[in-house]
N, C-alpha and C positions, 0 to 999 in steps of 0.2 A: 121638360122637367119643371116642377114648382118650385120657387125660392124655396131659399134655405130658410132654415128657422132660425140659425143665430149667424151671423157674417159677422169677424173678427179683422179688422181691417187695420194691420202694421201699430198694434198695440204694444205699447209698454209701460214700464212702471219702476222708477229708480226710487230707494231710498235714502234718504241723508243720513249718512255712516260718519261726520265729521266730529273731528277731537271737539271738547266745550269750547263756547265760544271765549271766553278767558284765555285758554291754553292758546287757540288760533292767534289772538291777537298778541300777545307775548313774544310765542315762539316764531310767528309769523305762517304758522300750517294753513296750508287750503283745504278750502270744503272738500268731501272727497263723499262721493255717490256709488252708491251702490246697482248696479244694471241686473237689477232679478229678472225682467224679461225687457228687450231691445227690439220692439217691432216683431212681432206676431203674427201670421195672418190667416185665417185657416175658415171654411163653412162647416155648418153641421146643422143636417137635413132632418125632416119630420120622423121619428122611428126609426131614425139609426143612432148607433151607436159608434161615436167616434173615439179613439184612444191615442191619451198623449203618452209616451215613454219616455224615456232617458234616465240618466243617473242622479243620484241625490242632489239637490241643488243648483240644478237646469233650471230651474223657476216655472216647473208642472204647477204646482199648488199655487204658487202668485198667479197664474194663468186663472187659475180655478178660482179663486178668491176675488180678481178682480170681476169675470164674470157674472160673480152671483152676488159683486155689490159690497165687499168686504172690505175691498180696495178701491180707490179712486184711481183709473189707468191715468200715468203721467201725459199723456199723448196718445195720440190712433181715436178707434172708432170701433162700438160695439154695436149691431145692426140687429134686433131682438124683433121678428115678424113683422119685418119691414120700418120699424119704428129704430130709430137714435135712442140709445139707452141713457148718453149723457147728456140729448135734452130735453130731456122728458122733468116734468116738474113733480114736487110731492107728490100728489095724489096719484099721477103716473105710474110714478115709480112703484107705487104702494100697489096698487095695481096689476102689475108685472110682476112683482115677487110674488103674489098669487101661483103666477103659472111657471117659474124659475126657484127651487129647493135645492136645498143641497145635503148630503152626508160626508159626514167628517170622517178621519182616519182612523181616529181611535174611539171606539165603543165607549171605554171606562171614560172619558175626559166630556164627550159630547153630550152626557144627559146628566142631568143637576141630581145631583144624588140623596136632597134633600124633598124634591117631589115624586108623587107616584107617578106611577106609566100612567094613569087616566089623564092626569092633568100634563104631563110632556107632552102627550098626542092630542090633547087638547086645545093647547096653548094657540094652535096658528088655525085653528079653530076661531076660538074666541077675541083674536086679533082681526081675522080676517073676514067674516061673515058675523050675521044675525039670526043665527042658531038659537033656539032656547038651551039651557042648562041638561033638558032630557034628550033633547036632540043631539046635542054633542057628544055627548055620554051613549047613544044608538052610535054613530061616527064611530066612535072609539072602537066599540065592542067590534063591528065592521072590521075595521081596518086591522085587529088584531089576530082577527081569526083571516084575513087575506094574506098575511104574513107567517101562517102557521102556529100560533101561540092561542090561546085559551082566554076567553072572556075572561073570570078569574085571575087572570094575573094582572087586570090595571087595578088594583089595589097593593099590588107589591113595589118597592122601592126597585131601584136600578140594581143596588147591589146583589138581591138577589136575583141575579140572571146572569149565565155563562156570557163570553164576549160573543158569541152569536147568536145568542137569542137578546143583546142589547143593541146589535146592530139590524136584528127585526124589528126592535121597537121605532132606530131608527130610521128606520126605511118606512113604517109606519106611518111617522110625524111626517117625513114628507111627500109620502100621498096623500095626507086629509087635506090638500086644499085642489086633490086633482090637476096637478103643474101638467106642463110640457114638457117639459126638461128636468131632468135633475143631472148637477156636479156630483160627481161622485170619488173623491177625493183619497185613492187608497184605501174602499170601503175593507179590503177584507186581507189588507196586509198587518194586520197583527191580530189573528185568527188563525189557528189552528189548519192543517191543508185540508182533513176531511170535514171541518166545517166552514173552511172558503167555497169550497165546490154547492155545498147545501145554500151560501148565500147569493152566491155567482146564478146559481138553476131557480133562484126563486126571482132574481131582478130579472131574467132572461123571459119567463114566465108573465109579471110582472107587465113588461115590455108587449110581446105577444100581445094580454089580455087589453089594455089600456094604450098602446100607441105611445109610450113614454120616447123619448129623445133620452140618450143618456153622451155626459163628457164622461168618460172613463179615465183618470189620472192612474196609471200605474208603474212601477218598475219591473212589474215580473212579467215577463214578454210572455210567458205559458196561459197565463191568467188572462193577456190582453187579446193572445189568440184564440180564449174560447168564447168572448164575450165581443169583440169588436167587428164592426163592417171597413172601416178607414182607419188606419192610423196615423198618427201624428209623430216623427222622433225630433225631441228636442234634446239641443247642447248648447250651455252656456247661455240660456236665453234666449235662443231661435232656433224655431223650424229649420231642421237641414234636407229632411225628408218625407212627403206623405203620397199615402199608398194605399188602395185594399189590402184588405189581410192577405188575402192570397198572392196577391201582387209582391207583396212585401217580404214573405217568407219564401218565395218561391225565387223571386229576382231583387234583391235588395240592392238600392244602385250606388248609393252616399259611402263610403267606406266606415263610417260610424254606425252605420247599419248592420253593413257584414261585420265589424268587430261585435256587436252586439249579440248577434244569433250565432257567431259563434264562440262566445263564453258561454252560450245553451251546451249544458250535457249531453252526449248522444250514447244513448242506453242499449244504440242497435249493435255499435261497432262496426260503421260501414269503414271505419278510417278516414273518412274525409278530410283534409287538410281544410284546418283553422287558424285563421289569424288572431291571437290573444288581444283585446283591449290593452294596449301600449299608455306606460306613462302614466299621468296625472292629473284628474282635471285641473287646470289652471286659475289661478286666485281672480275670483270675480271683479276684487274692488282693480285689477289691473289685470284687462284682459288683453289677450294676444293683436297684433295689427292683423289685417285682413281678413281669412277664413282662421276663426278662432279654435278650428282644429285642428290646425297645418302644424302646432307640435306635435302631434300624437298621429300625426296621418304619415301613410308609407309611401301615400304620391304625390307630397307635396315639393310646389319648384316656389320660386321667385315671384310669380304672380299671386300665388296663395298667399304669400308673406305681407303683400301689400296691397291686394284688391278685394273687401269684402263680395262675397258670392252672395248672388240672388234666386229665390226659387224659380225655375223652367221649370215647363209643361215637358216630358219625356216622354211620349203616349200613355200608358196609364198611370206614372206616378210625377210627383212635383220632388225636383233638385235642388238641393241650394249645395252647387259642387263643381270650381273649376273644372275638375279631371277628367268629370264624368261629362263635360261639355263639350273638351276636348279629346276626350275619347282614351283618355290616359289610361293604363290598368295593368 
């Protein structure tokens, strides 16, 4: 099998969350850190599509963000076609972002509503390459009409266009530099459901035609099943379980898992007994000792309280899960 295209290697990334530094020294308060992601580790191959889940505030999008260069990872190592991403110098780097894009989550916020669509899909265009002015302007038209939209519309502003014909544009902008990869950061959670499926069958499409790598950041397990080869579940900051889709949906081994798919609707009515997601995620600035989900977990003992879990290799999926080491259930 060929290396990976991107190797994510025990990545994280804290924020400094601490009172002013006036109040600290008065009152005597400690710095106090915030753990958006805690050591991460995960591959993602040539033309697949990988998908991270979890619940709000797992630090999906810090994962995403640090990837694509937003964030600076506090520690770990991001491994971009065999190249170190954090020692790669200016030109490097400038370089790489060439073939690594991203799409943000909301439509209305990611394109400047003060330029037209010619010049947004232009832009990394004219950052990026030695195009002429007509040449870019042919680019555009191109990439407009790959996306389903009409020559004629890169003279219209953002505003006018529904939220998924804004998130063709920007799925546009980042194919004009022909990447590897694109982040895709909760492209089509706030869109419409008949026109997430329109934007989901055109990336899918997309993919197919050009050999795209996609990170998929989602919360809607349905979404991540029609579009994923691997998934990724994160809680609290770290990988607890990854999978094939079909591995995943079919045998999910993490118990955060099975709470997961089974807060999924089941429209058939087979009755199947489901375990409801228990509980609360837990205040990040003061996370739980050991496996950070041993409050909300139904198998947890003594050793989950006090020993962080590491991911094993399970035959086809990776654990990060006392129980399921020891066979508890």
């Amino acid at each position: 099998m060929s290396k990976p295209l991107i190797e994510i290697q025990n990545v994280a990334r804290y924020f400094d969350v601490s009172p002013p530094w006036l109040e600290r020294v008065i009152y005597g308060k400690p710095k106090v850190y915030l753990r958006a992601v805690d050591g991460v580790s995960f591959t993602l191959n040539k033309g697949e599509t990988f998908g991270l889940v979890g619940e709000s505030g797992c630090g999906k999008s810090t994962v995403a963000r640090v990837l694509a260069g937003l964030y600076e990872a506090s520690y770990g190592k991001i491994v971009f076609d065999g190249e170190n991403i954090s020692s790669m110098n200016v030109q490097q780097q400038l370089s790489m972002r060439k073939r690594l894009q991203m799409i943000f989550q909301d439509p209305y916020a990611s394109l400047n509503p003060r330029w037209r669509i010619e010049r947004i899909i232009a832009e990394p265009l004219r950052v990026h390459t030695n195009l002429t002015s007509e040449q870019q302007q042919e680019k555009v038209v191109s990439l407009l009409e790959q996306v389903g939209l009409n020559a004629s519309d890169k003279r219209r502003y953002p505003h006018q266009f529904s939220g998924g014909q804004r998130q063709r544009i920007s799925i546009a902008r980042a194919l004009a530099l022909q990447p590897d990869l694109i982040v895709c950061d909760e492209p089509t959670s706030a869109l419409d459901v008949s026109v997430q499926a329109q934007v989901l069958n055109l990336m899918k499409d997309l993919q197919a035609e050009f050999g795209l790598s996609y990170l998929f950041i989602s919360h809607n397990l349905a979404v991540v099943h029609h579009v994923a080869h691997r998934i990724g579940v994160m809680y609290l900051g770290r990988i607890v379980e990854i999978a094939s889709r079909s591995e995943l949906f079919a045998r999910p081994r993490h118990p955060y898992t099975s709470m997961l798919l089974g807060a999924i609707p089941d429209i058939t009515g087979t009755g199947k007994s489901r375990t409801p997601v228990a509980g609360e995620v837990p205040n990040p600035l003061d996370p739980p000792s050991g496996c950070s989900f041993h409050p909300r977990c139904p198998l947890a003992n003594e050793r989950c309280r006090i020993q962080r879990p590491e991911l094993i290799d399970y035959g086809l999926s990776k654990v990060a899960c006392h129980a399921v080491e020891e066979g508890r259930s």
